[in-house]
C-alpha positions in Angstrom: -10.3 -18.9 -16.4 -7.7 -20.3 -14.2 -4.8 -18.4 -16.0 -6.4 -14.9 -15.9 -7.0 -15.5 -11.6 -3.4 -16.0 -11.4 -2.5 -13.1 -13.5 -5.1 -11.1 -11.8 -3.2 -11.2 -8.3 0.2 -11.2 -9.9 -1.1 -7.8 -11.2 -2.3 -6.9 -7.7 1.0 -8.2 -6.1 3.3 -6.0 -8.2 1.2 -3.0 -8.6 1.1 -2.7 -4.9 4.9 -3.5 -4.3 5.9 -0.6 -6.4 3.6 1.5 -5.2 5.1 1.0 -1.7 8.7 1.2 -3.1 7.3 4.8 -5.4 6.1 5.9 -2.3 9.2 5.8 -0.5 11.6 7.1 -3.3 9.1 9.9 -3.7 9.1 10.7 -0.3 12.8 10.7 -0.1 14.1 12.3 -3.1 10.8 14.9 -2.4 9.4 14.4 -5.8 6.2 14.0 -4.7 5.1 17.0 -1.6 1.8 16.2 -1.1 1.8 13.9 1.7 -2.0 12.4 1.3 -0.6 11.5 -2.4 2.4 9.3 -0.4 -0.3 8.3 2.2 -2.7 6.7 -0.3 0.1 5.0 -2.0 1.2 3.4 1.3 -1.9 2.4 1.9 -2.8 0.8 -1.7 0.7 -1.0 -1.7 0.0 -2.4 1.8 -3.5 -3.2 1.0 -3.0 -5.0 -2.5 0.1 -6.8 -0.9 -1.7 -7.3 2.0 -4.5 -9.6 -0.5 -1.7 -11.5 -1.9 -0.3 -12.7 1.6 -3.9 -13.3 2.7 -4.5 -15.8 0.0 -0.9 -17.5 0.3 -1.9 -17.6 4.0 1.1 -15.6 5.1 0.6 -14.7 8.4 3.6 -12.1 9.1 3.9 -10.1 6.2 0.1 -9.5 6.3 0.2 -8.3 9.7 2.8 -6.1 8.8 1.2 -5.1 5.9 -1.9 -4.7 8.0 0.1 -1.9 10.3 1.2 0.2 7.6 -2.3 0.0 6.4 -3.1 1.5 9.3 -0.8 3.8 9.8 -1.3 5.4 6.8 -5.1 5.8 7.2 -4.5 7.4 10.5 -1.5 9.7 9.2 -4.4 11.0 6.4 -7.1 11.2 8.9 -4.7 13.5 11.0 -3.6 15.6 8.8 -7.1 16.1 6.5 -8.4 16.5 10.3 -6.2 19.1 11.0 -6.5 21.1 8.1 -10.5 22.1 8.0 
């Protein structure tokens, strides 16, 4: 049971690094032009590496990772808002 926890948030840790990384080579090559796509990716990458740095109880990256959560949530709020 051990083995599959630690696979589990090895899954989580990588997933949500390269959807960070995605994100921003999207963004700048403009493969992707739907900002909210970019947006949620942000925000899952920060979030899932966000779990892993909780749990390793490391304190900078997660507030960093913590930010960029938020700023994404705010850029999608803003522009959904905006857009009714």
């Amino acid at each position: 049971m051990e083995y599959i926890k630690k696979n589990f948030t090895d899954i989580i840790a990588w997933t949500g690094s390269a959807s960070i990384l995605s994100a921003y080579i999207f963004h700048k090559s403009e493969i992707i032009q739907n900002t909210n796509t970019l947006d949620i990716m942000n925000m899952y990458g920060s979030l899932a590496v966000g779990y892993i740095c909780y749990l390793k109880k490391t304190w900078q990256p997660l507030f960093l990772n913590c930010s960029w959560f938020i700023v994404g949530l705010i850029s999608l709020i803003k522009k959904n808002l905006f857009e009714i």
